[in-house]
C-alpha positions in Angstrom: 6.7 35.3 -27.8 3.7 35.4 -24.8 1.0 34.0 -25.4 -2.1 35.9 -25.3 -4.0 36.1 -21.9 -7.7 36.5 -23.0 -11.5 35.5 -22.9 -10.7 32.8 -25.2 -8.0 31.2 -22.5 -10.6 30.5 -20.2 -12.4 27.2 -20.8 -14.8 25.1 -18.7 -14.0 21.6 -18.7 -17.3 19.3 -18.2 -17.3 16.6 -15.3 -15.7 13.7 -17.5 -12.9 15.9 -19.2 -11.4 17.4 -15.9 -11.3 14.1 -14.3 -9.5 12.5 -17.4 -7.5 15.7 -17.9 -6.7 15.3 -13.7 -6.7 12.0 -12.5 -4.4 12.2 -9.4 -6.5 14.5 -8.0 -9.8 11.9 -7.7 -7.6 8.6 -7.7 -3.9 9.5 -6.5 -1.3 8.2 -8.8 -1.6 6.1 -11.7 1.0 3.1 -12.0 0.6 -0.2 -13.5 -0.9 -2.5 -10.5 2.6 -2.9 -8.9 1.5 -0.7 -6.1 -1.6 -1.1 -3.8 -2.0 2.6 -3.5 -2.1 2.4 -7.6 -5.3 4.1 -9.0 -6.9 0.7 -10.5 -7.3 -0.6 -6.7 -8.8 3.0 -5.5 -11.5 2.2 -8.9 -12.4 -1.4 -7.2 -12.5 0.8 -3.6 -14.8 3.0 -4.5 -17.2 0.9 -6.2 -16.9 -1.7 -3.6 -17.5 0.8 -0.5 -21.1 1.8 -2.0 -21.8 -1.6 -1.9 -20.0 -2.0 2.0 -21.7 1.1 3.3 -25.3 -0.9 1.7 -24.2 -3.3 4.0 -23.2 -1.6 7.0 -26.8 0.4 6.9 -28.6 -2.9 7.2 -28.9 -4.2 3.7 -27.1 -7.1 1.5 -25.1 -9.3 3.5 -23.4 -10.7 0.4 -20.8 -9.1 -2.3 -19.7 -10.5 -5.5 -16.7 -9.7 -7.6 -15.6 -11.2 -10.5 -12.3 -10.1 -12.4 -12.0 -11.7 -15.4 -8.6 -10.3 -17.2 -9.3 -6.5 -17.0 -13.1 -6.4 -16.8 -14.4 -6.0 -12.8 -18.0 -6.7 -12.1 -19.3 -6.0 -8.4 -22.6 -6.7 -7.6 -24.3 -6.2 -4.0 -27.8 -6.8 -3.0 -28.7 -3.5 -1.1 -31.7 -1.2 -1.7 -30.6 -0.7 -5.6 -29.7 2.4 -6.6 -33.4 4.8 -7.0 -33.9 3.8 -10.2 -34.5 7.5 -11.8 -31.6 8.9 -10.4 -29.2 5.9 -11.8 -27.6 7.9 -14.7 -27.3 11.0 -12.2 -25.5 9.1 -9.5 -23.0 7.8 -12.2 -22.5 11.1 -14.2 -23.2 14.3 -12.4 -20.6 15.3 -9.6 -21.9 15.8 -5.9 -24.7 13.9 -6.7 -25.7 10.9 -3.9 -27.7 10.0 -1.2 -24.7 10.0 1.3 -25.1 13.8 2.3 -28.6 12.7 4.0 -27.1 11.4 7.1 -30.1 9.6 7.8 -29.8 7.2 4.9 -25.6 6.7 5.3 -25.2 7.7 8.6 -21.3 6.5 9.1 -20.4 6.1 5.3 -17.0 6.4 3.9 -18.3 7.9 0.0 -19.1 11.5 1.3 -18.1 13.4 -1.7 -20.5 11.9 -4.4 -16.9 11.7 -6.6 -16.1 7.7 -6.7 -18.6 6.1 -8.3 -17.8 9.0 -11.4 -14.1 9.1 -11.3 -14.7 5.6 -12.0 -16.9 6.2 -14.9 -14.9 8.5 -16.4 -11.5 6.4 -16.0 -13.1 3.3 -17.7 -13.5 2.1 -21.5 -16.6 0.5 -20.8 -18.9 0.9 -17.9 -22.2 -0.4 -17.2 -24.4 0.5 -13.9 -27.4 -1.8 -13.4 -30.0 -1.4 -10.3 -32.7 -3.9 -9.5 -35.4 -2.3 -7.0 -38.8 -3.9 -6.4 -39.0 -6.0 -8.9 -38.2 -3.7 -11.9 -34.4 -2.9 -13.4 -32.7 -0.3 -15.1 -29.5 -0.3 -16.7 -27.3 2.3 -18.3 -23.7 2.2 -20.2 -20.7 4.8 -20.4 -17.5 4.8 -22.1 -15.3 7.2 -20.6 -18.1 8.9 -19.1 -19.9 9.7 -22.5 -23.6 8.2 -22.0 -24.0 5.4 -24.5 -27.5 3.7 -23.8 -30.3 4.5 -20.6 -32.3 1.6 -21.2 -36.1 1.8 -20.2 -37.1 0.2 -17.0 -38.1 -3.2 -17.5 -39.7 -6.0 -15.5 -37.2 -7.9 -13.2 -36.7 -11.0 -10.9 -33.4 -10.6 -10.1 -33.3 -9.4 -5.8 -32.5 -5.8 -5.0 -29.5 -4.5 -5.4 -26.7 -2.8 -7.9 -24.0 -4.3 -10.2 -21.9 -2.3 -11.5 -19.1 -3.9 -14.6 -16.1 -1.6 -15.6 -12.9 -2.0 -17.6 -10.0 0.5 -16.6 -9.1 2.6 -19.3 -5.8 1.5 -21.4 -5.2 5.2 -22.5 -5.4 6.0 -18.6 -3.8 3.4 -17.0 -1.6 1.5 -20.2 -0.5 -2.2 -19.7 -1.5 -2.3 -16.2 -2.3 -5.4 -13.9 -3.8 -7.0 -10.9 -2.1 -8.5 -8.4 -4.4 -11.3 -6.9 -2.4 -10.5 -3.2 -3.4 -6.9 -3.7 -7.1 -7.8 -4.2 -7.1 -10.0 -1.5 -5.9 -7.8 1.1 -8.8 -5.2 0.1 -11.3 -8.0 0.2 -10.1 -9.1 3.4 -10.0 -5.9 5.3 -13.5 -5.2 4.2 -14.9 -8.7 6.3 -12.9 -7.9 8.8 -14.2 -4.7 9.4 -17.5 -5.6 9.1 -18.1 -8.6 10.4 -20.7 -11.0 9.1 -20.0 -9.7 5.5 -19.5 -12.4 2.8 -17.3 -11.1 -0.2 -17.3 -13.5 -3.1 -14.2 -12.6 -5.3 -14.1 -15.5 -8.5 -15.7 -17.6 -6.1 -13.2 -17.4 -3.4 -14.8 -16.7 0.2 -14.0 -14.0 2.6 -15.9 -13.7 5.7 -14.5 -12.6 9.1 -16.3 -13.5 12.7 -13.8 -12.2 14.8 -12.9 -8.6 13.6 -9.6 -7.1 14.2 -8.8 -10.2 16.3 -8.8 -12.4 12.5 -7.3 -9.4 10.8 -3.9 -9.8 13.5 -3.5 -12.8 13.2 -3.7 -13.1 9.9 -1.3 -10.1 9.4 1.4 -11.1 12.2 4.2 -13.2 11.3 4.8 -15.4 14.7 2.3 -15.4 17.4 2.3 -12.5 19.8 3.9 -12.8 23.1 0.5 -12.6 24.9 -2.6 -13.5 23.5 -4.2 -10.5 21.6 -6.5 -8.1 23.5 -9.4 -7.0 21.2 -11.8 -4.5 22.7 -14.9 -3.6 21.0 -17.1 -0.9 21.4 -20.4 1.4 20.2 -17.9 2.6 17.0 -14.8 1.6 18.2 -13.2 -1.4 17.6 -9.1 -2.4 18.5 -7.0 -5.5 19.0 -3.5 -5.2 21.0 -0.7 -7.5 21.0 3.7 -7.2 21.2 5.8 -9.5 19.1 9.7 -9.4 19.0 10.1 -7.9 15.8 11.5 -4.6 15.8 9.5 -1.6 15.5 5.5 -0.6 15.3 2.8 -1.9 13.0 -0.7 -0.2 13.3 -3.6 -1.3 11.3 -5.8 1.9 11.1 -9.4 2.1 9.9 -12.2 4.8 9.5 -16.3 3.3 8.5 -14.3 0.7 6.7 -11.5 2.6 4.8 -7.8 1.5 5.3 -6.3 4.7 6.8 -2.9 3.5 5.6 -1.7 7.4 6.4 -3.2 7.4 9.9 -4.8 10.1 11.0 -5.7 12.1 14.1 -7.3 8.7 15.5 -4.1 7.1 14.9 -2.2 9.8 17.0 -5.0 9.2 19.8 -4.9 6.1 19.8 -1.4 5.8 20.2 -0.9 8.6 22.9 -3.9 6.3 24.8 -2.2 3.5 24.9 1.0 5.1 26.3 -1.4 6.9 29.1 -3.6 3.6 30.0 0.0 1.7 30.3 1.7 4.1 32.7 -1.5 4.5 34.9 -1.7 1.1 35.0 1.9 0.2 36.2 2.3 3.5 37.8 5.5 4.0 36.0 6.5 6.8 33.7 7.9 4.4 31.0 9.2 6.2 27.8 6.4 6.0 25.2 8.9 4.1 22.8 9.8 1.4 25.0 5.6 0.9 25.9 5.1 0.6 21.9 8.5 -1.1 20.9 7.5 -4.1 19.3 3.7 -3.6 19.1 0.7 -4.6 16.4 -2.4 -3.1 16.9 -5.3 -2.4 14.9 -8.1 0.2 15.4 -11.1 1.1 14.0 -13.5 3.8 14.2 -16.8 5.0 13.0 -17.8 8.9 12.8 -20.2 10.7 10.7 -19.3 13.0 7.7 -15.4 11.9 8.4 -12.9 14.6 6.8 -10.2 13.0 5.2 -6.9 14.9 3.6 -7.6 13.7 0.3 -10.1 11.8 -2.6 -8.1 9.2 -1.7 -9.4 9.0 2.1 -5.8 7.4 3.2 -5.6 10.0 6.3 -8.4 11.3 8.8 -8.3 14.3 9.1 -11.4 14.8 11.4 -11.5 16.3 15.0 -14.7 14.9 16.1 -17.0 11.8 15.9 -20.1 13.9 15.2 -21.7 17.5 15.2 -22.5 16.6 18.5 -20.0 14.2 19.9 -17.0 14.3 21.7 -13.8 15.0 19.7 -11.5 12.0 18.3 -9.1 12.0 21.1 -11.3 12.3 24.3 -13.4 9.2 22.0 -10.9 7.0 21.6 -8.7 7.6 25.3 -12.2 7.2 27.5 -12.6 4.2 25.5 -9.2 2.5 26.7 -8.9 4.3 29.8 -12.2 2.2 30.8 -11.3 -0.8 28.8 -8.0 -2.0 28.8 -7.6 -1.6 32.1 -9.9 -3.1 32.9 -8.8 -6.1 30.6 -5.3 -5.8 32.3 -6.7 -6.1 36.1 -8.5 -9.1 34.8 -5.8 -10.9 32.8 -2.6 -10.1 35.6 -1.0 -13.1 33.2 -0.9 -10.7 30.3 0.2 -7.8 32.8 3.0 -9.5 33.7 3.8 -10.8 30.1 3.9 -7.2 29.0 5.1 -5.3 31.6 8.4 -7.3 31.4 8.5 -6.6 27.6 8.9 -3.1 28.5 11.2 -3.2 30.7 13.3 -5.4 28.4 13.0 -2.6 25.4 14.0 0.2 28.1 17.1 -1.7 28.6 17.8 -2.3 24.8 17.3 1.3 24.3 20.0 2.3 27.0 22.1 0.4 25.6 22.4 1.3 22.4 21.4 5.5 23.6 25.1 6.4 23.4 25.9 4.4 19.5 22.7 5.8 18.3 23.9 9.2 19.0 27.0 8.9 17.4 25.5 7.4 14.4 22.9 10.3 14.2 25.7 12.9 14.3 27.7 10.7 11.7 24.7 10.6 9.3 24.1 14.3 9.7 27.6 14.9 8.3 27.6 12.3 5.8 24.6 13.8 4.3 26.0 17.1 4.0 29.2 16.2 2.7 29.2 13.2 0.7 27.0 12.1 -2.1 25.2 8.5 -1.3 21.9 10.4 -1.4 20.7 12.6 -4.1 17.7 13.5 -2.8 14.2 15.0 -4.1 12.0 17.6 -4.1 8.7 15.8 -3.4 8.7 13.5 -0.7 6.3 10.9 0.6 5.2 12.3 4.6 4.5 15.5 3.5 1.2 16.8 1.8 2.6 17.3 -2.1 0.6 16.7 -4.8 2.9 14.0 -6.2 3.8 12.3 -2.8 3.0 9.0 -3.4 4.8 8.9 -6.6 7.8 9.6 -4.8 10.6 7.0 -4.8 14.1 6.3 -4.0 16.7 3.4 -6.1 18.6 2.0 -3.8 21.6 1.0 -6.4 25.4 -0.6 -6.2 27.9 0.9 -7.5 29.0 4.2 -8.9 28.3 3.4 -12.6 24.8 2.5 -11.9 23.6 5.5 -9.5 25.4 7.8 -12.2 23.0 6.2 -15.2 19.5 6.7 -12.4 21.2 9.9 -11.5 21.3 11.6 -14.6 17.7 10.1 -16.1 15.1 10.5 -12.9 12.7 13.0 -12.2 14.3 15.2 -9.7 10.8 15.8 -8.8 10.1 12.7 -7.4 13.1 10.1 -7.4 16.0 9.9 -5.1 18.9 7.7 -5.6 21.1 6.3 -2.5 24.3 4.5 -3.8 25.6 1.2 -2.0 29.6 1.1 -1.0 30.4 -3.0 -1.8 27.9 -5.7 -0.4 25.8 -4.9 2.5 26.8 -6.9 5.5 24.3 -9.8 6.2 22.0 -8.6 9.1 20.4 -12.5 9.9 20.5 -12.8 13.4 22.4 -9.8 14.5 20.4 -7.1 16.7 19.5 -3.5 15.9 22.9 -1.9 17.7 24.2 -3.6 13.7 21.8 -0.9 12.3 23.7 2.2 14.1 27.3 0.4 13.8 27.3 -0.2 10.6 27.4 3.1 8.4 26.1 1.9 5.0 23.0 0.5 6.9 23.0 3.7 9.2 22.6 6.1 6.3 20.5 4.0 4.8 18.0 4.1 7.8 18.7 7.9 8.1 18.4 8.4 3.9 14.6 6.3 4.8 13.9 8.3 7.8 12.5 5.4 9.8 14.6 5.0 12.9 11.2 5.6 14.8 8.8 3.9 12.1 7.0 3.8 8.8 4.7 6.9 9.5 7.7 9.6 8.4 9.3 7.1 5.7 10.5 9.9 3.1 10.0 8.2 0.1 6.3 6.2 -0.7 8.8 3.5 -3.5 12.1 2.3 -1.9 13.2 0.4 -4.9 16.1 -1.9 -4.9 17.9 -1.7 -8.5 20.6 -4.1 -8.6 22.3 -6.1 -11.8 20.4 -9.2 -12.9 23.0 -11.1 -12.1 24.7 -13.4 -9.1 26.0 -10.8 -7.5 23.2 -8.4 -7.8 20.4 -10.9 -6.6 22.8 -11.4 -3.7 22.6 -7.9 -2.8 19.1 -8.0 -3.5 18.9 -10.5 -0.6 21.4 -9.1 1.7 18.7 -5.9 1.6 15.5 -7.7 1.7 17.1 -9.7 5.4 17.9 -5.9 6.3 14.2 -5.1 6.0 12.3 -8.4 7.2 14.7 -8.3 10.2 14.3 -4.8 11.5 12.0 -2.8 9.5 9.3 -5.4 8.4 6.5 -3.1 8.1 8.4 -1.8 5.3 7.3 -5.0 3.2 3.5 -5.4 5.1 2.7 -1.8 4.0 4.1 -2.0 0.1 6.7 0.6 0.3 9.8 -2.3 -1.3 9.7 -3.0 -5.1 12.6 -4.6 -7.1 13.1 -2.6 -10.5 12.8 -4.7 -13.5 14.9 -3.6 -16.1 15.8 -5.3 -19.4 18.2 -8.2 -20.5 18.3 -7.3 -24.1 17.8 -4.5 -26.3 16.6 -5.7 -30.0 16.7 -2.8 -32.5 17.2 -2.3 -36.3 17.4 1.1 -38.1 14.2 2.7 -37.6 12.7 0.1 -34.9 13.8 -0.9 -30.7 12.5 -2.8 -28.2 13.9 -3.5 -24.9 12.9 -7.2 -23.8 12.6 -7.9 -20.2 12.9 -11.9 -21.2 13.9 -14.3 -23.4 9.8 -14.7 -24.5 10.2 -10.8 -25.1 13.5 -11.3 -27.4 12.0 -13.5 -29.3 9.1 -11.8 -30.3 10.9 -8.8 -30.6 13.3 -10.2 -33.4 10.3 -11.1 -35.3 8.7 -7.7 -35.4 12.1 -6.1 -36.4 12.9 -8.7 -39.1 16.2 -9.7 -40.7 19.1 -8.9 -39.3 18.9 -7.4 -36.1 21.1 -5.9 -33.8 20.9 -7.8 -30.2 22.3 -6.6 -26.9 23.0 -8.0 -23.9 23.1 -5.7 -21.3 25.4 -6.8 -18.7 24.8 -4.2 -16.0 22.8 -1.2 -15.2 26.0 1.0 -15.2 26.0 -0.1 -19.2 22.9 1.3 -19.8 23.3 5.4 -21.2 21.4 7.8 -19.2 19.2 8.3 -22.5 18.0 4.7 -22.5 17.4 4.7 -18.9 14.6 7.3 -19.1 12.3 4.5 -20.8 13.2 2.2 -17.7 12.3 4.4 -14.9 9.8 6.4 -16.2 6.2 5.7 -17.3 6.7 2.4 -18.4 8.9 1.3 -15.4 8.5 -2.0 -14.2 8.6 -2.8 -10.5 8.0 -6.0 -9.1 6.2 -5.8 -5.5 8.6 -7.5 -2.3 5.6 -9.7 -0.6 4.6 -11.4 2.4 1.9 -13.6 2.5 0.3 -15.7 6.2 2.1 -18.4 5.8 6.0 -16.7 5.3 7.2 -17.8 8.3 10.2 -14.7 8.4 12.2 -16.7 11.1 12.4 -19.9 9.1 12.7 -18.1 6.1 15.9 -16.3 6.8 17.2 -19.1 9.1 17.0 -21.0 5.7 18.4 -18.6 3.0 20.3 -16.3 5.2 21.7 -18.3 8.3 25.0 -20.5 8.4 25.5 -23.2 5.5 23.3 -26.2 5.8 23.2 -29.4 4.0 19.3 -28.7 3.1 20.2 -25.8 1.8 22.9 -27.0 -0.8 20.4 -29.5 -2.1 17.8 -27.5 -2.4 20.4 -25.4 -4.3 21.3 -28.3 -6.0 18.0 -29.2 -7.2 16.7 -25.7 -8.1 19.8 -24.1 -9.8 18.8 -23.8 -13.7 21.4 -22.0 -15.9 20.2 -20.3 -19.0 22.5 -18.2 -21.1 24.4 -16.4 -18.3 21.4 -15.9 -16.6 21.4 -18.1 -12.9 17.9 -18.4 -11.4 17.7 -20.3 -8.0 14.1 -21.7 -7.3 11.5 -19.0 -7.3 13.9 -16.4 -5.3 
């Protein structure tokens, strides 16, 4: 039967309702905190860029922010919100000062959205200002106004605190990841230098800019010592490495463009130009930006971004009345580095030899590259390692970033993903036997060797991150010997050729469960021992334990509850002081008695499940 198409279909959602009712469209997706694109980071960003953008207008030199559990308190001392527009700001949509240009000139919070999404997504939230000596304080829970308090006397310096907790009916069992924080904490000091962020009494503060933010991001020093350039709005550090590939580190008034953006492509086409005036050569653009790390920033007014979630510039021009993005930010390097190249001929030299050796290594692998493109081609069409999806992660879908891909062994296990994802959004690419192990080897391995060649093609990053099909590349192997070995054998794949992979948060490894506890009318899948134990409790006498061996054992049906909303992924990390070269010398290179002992002295067997250290 149709249902009836009448007056009393249409409804009007109020402000709070359509956010709850639509949360990817103000936050993005979800998740549980295993992502740093998940929406109870964007809820920290957009609190914490009111209080930035205080800062970057003149006012409040310190911000404090305490997570305790689930609760997140951020308190700035700025001008205070106007105290009898404090429910307003938090509750009505497109309400804020930031559409007076005089008063946020170059501010990231355009829309007057954040500060609300965040209301609305939260159990409990409470918005305090402190303005001349008088306070005012009003509490929400999801959005519904609980208490407006009366002003009140106050001796507490200007400023705003704002305390939320994310909402569990939102966001279920989610989590914080302390490295996550970090990272968001750091980028904000580096951007905006002379900042102080306090998080649980832990100090970030940044003197040198995008020079602290390089070197705290790159691996191994850079083969010449960085460039950093700094300008009225503009701000970018320059340096090559030996790793493989690009990393780019792109901001706009403070917001990690981890998209990029149209000052990301002019940026990039700069540096190409600057180079080959400089050395009067027409290198290729790839081998000129083989192997670099750079970071920009820029600051416009009323920036256009693609989404709420302000991950990709999509602005032409720095101001009503300035000149566009790309003739900003190439007059800017056209006049600068070169002008840092003439004076630093060491640094010329250094890099100019770096191109020329990544011209070389591109002709020589031209002709296997080829071959391996053609050989991909076919093997997509006619075999079935990739079952692809509909959404995909560098396009403009509404469900982009949810989009992932299982990397899995074996037929039995791709079969069981297979036949339970969302075709929507999940992908599956099915390993042939153990990957070889890449330590050591160079990229002609990548092209040679087919598994790792459709793999690269599957990804879609033989020329970088920026057109990487999938948002999650998640490697779901058995919890076992020879599934943490695979699990190994792919990470060295990644760290040695595509390390931005793992810098950017695109490489997970699926959790899924050791035992399934069930009785007739109750079953719960335990992810641990700890788990199975309180597991047997709740079901009582009697109950029926499994062991799952292997994915392929799991049933299709069962498998739904493991990739689904209550999937599990554990985040593939790299922190300062992962040194990757002594790292995989360590695990990856040729047998060494250090290694065997430290084997030796970390191997703990329980059950039949082998753990070895903390890998």
């Amino acid at each position: 039967m149709t249902a009836v198409y009448s007056e009393d279909t249409i409804r009007t959602l109020d402000w709070k309702e359509h956010i709850r009712k639509r949360p990817g469209m103000y936050i993005g997706k979800l998740g549980d905190g295993s992502s740093l694109d998940d929406g109870i980071y964007l809820l920290i960003k957009e609190v914490l860029d009111n209080s930035v953008d205080e800062y970057m207008m003149g006012f409040g030199k310190t911000i404090e922010v305490e997570i305790n559990e689930k609760m997140v308190t951020i308190r700035d001392y700025g001008r205070g919100v106007p105290l009898g527009k404090l429910v307003d700001v938090a509750s009505k949509m497109n309400t804020g000062a930031k559409y007076d240009s005089r008063v946020f000139k170059k501010s990231v919070g355009l829309n007057g959205v954040g500060i609300k999404a965040v209301n609305a997504l939260s159990s409990a939230f409470v918005i305090e200002s402190f303005r001349d000596s008088k306070c005012r304080l009003a509490e929400f829970a999801r959005g519904e106004l609980l208490s407006d308090q009366e002003l009140s006397a106050s001796d507490e310096k200007n400023g705003t605190r704002v305390v939320f907790t994310p909402d569990n009916e939102i966001f279920g069992k989610f989590r914080f990841i302390p490295e996550y924080l970090e990272r968001i904490f750091r980028n904000n000091v580096y951007l905006n230098t002379g900042l102080t962020i306090l998080y649980n009494g832990q100090r970030f503060y940044s003197k040198n800019g995008l020079l602290d933010l390089l070197e705290e991001n790159m691996s191994s020093p850079g083969l010449y010592p960085i460039i950093h350039l700094k300008g009225p709005d503009i701000e970018v550090a320059i340096t090559h490495g030996n790793q493989y590939g690009e990393e780019y580190y792109s901001f706009v008034n403070g917001q990690n463009t981890s998209q990029g953006g149209t000052h990301l492509v002019a940026f990039k086409e700069a540096l190409v130009k600057v180079i080959r005036d400089f050395y009067k050569k027409d290198f290729e653009a790839s081998d000129i930006r083989a192997s670099v790390t750079s970071a920009i920033s820029v600051k416009i007014e009323e920036p256009v971004f693609e989404s709420q979630t302000k991950t990709k510039l999509g602005s032409r021009d720095i101001g009503p009345q300035g000149p566009s993005v790309r003739n900003f930010i190439m007059e800017f390097l056209r006049t600068n580095l070169d002008n840092y190249l003439h004076k630093h001929p060491e640094t010329a030299e250094i890099l100019l030899n770096k191109i020329i050796e990544s011209e070389k290594e591109r002709k020589a692998i031209s002709g296997i590259k080829k071959i391996a493109r053609e050989r991909a081609k076919k093997a997509n069409l006619h075999n079935k390692k990739l079952r692809d999806c509909r959404s995909h992660w560098n396009t403009n879908d509404d469900r982009r970033l949810e989009t992932t891909i299982f990397i899995t062994e074996g037929d039995s296990a791709s079969g069981s993903i297979t036949k339970s994802r969302d075709v929507n959004t999940q992908a599956v690419f099915s390993l042939k036997g153990k990957p070889l192990n890449t330590y050591g080897l160079t990229k002609k391995i990548v092209y040679e060797n087919e598994e790792f060649n459709l793999l690269q093609s599957a990804l879609n990053i033989e020329d970088g991150i920026e057109e990487l099909r999938y948002n999650n590349v998640v490697i779901a192997t058995d919890a076992d010997v020879d599934g943490m070995h695979i699990r190994l054998l792919l990470i060295t794949f990644f760290l040695q050729f595509f390390p931005d992979l793992i810098k950017n948060g695109h490489l997970y490894i699926l959790q899924t469960p050791l035992f399934r506890v069930r009785n007739k009318t109750k079953t719960f899948y335990c992810y641990s021992e700890a788990e199975k134990e309180t597991a047997k409790k709740k079901v009582g006498n009697n109950p029926e334990i499994t062991r799952f061996k292997g994915l392929g054992e799991i049933s299709p049906d069962e498998f739904r509850h493991f990739i689904g909303k209550d999937m599990r992924l554990e985040p593939v990390q790299l922190k300062k002081e992962d040194m990757i070269g002594e790292m995989l010398a360590f695990y990856m290179g040729k047998n060494s008695p250090e290694r065997q002992e430290f084997i030796i002295e970390n191997l703990r067997v329980d059950e039949d499940v082998v753990e070895i250290g903390s890998m």
